[in-house]
N, C-alpha and C positions, 0 to 999 in steps of 0.2 A: 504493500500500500504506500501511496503516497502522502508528502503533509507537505500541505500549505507552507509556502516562505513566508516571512512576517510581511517583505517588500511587495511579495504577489497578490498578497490580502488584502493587504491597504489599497494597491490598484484597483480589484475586484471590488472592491468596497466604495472607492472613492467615486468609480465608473458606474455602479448600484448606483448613488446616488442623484447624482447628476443625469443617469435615465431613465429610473422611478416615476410614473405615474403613480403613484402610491399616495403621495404625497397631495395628493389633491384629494384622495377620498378620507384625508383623516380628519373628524368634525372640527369647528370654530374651538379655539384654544383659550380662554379668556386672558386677559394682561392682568399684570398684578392687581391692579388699582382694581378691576373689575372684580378679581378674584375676591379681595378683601372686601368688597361693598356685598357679593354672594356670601358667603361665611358667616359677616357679622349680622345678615338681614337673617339669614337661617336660625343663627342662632340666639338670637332674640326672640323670634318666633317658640322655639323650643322651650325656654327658659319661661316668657312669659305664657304660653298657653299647654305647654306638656309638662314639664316641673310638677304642677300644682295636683294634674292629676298626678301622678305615680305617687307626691306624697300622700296624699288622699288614701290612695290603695295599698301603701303599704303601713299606714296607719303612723307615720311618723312625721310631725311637727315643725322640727327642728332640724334642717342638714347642718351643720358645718364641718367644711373641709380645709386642711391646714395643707400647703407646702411649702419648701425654701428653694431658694433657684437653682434650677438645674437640677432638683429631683423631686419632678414634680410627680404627685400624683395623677394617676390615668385619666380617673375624672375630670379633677381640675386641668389638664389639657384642651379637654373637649370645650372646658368654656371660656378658658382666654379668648378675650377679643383678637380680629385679625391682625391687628398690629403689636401685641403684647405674643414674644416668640416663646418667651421664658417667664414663668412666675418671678416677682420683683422682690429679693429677699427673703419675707417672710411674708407670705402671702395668706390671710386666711377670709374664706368664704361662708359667709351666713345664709341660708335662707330660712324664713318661717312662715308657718301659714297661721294667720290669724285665724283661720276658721270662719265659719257664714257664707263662704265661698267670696270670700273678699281678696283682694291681688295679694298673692307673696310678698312678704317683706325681704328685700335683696338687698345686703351689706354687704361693705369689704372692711373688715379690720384693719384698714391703711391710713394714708394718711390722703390719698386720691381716687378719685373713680375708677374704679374698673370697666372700662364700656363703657357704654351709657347707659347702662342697667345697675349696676353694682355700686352704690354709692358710698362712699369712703367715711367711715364713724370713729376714725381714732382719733381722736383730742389730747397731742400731748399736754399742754396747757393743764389740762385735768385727770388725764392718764398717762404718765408718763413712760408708762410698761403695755405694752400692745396687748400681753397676758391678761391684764387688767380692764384694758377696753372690750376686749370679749367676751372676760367673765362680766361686764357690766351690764353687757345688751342681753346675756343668759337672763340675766336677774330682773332684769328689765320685763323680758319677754316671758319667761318662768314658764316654760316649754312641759310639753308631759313628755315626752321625749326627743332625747339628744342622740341623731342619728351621726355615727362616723363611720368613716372606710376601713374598718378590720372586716377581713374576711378569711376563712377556710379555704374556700374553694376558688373563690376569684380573685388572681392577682391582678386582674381590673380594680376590683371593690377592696383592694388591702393597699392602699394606698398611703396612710399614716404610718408614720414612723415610729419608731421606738421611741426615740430621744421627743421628738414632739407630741406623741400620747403622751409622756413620763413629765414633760414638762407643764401641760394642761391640767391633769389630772391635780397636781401639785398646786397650782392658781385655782382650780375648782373647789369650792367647798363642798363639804363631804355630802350634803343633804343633796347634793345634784349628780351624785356620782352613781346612784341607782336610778338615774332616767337616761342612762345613757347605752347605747344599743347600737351593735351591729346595723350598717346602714346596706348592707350585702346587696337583697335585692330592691333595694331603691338604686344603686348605683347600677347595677346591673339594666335594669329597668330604662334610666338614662342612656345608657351606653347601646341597651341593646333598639329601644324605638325607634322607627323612621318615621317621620313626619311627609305631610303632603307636600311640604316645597322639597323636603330631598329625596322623595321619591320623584319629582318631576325633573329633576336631573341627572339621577342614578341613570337612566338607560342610557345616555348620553355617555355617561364616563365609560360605564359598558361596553359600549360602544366601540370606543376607542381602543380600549385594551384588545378587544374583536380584532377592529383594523392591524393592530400591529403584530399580531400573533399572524393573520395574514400575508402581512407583509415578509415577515421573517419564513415562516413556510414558503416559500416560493423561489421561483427558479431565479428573481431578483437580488436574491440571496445567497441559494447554495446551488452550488456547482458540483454536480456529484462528481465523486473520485478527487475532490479538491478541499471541498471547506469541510472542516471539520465541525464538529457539536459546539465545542467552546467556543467558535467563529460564530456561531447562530447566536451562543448564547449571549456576547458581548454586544453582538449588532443588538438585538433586545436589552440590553443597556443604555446603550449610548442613543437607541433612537427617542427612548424615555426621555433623557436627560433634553437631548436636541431637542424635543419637544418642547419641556421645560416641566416637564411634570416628575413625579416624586416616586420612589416603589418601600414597598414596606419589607421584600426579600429578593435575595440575588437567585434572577431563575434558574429553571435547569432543561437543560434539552437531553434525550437519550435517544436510544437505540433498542430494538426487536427484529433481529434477521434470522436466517433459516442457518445456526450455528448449535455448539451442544451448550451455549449459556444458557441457564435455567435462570429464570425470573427473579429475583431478589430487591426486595421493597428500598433496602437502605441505598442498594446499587441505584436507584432512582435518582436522587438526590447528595448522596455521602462517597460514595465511591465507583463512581463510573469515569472511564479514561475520557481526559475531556480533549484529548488530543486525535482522538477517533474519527477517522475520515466516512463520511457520511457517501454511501454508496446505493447503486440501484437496487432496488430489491428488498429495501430496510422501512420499518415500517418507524416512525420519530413520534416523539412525544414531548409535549413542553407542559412547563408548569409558570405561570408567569402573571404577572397582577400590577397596578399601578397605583398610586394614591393622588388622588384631586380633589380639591375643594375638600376635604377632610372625610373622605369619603375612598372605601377600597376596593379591587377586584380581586378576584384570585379564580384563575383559570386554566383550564388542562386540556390540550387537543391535540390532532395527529392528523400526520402527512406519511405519505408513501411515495418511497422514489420509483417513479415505472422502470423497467428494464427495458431492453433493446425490443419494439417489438410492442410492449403492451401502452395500450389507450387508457387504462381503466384500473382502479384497484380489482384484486384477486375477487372471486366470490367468497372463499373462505376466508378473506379478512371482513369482507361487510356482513358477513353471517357474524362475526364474532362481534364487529365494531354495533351491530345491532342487539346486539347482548345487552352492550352497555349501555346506550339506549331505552333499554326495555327495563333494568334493574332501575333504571332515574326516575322510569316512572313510575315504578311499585314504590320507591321510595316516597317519592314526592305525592301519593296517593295516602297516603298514612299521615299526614301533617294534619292535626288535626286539635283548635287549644284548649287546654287542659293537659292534651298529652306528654309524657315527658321524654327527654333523648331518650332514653333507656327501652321506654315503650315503642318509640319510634321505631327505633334499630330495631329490633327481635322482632316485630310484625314485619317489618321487612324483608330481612333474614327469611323470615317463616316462607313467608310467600315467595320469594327468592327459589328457597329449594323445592318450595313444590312444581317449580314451571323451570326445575334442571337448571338454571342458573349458580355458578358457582361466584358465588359475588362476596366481597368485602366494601364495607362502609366505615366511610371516615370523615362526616359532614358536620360543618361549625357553623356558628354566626358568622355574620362579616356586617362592615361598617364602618363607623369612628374605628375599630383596628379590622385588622388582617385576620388573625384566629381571634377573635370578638368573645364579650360576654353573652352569656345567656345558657341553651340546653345543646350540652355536646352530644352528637348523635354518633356515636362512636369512635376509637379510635383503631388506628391500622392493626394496632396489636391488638387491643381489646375489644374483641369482638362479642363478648358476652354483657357486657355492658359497661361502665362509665361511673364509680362511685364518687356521688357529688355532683361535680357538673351534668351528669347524665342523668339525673334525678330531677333539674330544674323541670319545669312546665315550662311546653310551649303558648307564647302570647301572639295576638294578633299583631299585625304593623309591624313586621319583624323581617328580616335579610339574611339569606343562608347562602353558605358553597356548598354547591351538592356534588361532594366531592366520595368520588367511589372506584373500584375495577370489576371487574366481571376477565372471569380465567377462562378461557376457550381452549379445547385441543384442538390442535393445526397441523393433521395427517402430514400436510403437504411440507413441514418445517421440522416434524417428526417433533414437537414439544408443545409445550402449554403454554399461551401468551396471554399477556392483564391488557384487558382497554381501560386506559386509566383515566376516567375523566371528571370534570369538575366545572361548573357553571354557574354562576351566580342568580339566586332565585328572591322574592320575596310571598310573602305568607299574609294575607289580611283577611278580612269576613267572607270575601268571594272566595278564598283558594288561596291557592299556591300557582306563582307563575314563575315563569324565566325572565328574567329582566332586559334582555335582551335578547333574547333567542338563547338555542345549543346550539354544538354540531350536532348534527344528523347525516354530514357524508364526511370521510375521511380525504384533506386534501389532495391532489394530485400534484405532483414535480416531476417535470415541467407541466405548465397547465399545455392540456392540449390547443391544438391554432387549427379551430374551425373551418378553414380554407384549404387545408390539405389533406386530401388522400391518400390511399395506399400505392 
């Protein structure tokens, strides 16, 4: 086999670009300025009309969230304003709900506004110790309970530190120190809802990730017998970046050929040759996601190199690649709320083997992060359930990767190959959809050219 020269690449690469049609089908990209006017209008929205429910439902009064900059908690991320990159020192966030359904009370224990939501209540003048201005608005407020970020199960929702639980507690007096409660799933609840403004943008980002998983599958790309995997994988880098958009994990591209390699999950991502020259005959798989507007993909698809001679993928790979397919939709039929990961998987699973499917499931939330709060619907290894997070219930208005494989035997390969796939969905009172479509065909390299015959 051959490998690519680093000088040959960069030609291949620089010659992609400059004759890429591609580039014209990737949607409007907003500019900064636009960026931050989207974000901070989202997120106001969120804060002043979804806050209040999930306190409501989770029966607690009182959020405050502390962090110091540069480690910041997960929540507290999600509501920095667009201009604010890093919590400012010591940053700590109050909200309370008066009750009678009257507007949240939204504080910052600072000495400035946070936003233009988050009004700033520390008066050194009269509190000279910031500990002191927020136990003042406690006592002020005299909460029936004081929700914070510890959590078991969500290192979303554990976001409080030792040192600043240890230091709160210590400024708290004692009579308030039993209204104070795990804020688990209220933070979760925050983290995991989608709202109707970032659902009306979600397909859009979707979208995008679409386009560029496309683009990177294609014969504008890879040259069989020439670019390697890692070549794919870096151009899905660098075409992020060129965009100007963000990623939450460094992709991965592999390989499935008619070799005596047996399938292995970690080979996926941990230990596959990345110097592997990508030939006709291989069946490729990416795993690859982008973050916009505070908002994430994570998605999994596959291309097939034709060999000398074929137009079309094999029948015994769309036999297989419809497998997986057909496993998205057993799963995605069981989404149902109340239900929890735990229950989700196993009805899946169930139905899985009774329709001969050899399927594994490993589907998360997604969102504000990459693997997101809320109910894990399996993990690669654990297939029998999920203790803790696999316990949560599913909620309405919710965002999932329906991230899975389905194992086919491939007479023709003499082994057993995963379709490993993944797509981003959302969950509301109608159902469950795709947020932008799936695949449903495996693509072809080169795409065949209409105009000519045999």
């Amino acid at each position: 086999m051959c490998r690519t020269s680093p000088i040959l690449f960069i030609f291949i690469f620089l010659l992609t670009l400059s004759n890429s049609s591609f580039s014209q089908t990737i949607p409007v990209i907003l500019k900064e300025r636009d960026r931050a006017s989207a974000v901070d209008d989202i997120l106001e929205d969120r804060i002043e009309n979804l806050l209040p429910v999930l306190m409501r439902r989770e029966g607690i009064d009182m959020w405050v969230i502390i962090s110091r900059e540069y480690n910041e908690d997960p929540v507290m991320k999600t509501m920095l304003p667009s201009t604010w990159l890093s919590a400012r020192r010591r940053t700590i966030m109050v909200f309370f709900d008066p009750g009678a359904e009257k507007p949240l009370d939204k504080l910052a224990i600072a000495r400035y506004d946070v936003g233009t939501l988050l009004k700033g209540e520390w008066d050194l003048s009269s509190n000279p110790d910031q500990w002191d201005a927020l136990v003042k608005v406690i006592k002020q407020k005299n909460p029936k309970k004081i929700g914070l970020n510890f959590s078991k199960n969500y290192g979303h929702a554990d976001g409080l530190t030792y040192n600043e639980h240890e230091e709160f507690l210590q400024k708290l007096s004692k009579d308030f120190h039993q209204k104070i409660v795990s804020a688990e799933k209220l933070a979760v609840g925050w983290l995991e809802t989608r709202t109707e403004k970032e659902m009306a943008i979600y397909p859009m980002i979707c979208r995008i990730s679409h386009e560029i998983i496309e683009e990177a599958f294609s014969e504008q790309v890879i040259q069989p017998g020439i670019t390697t995997i890692d070549d794919v994988v870096w151009y899905l880098r660098q075409r992020v970046t060129d965009l100007g958009l963000g990623t939450w994990f460094h992709p991965t591209v592999d390989i499935q050929r008619a070799d005596d390699q047996k399938f292995d999950h970690l080979r996926t991502f941990s230990k596959r040759p990345g110097n592997q020259v990508i030939m006709p005959g291989d069946l490729l798989h990416c795993d690859f996601g982008i973050t916009y507007l505070r908002l994430n993909t994570d998605q999994q698809q596959h291309a097939y190199i034709l060999k000398p001679g074929e137009t079309e993928v094999p029948q015994y790979l769309k036999k297989a690649f419809a497998n997986g397919n057909r496993l998205q939709d057993i799963l995605v039929s069981q989404f149902k709320s109340g239900k929890t990961g735990n229950q989700i998987l196993l009805d899946a699973l169930a139905q899985a083997e009774k329709e001969g499917i050899n399927g594994s499931i490993y589907t998360h939330p997604i969102g504000s992060h990459g693997h997101a709060a809320g109910p894990t619907i399996g993990l690669w290894d654990q297939q029998k359930g999920v203790k803790g997070p696999g316990d949560y219930p599913l909620f309405e208005n919710t965002a999932y990767s329906i991230e899975l494989n389905a194992a086919t035997k491939i007479d023709e390969w003499n082994k057993t190959i995963r379709i490993m796939l993944e797509e981003d969905g959302y969950f509301d009172r109608t159902g469950f959809r795709f947020i932008n479509g799936r695949q449903k065909e495996i693509f072809v390299i080169p795409r065949p050219l209409t105009n000519l015959g045999k």
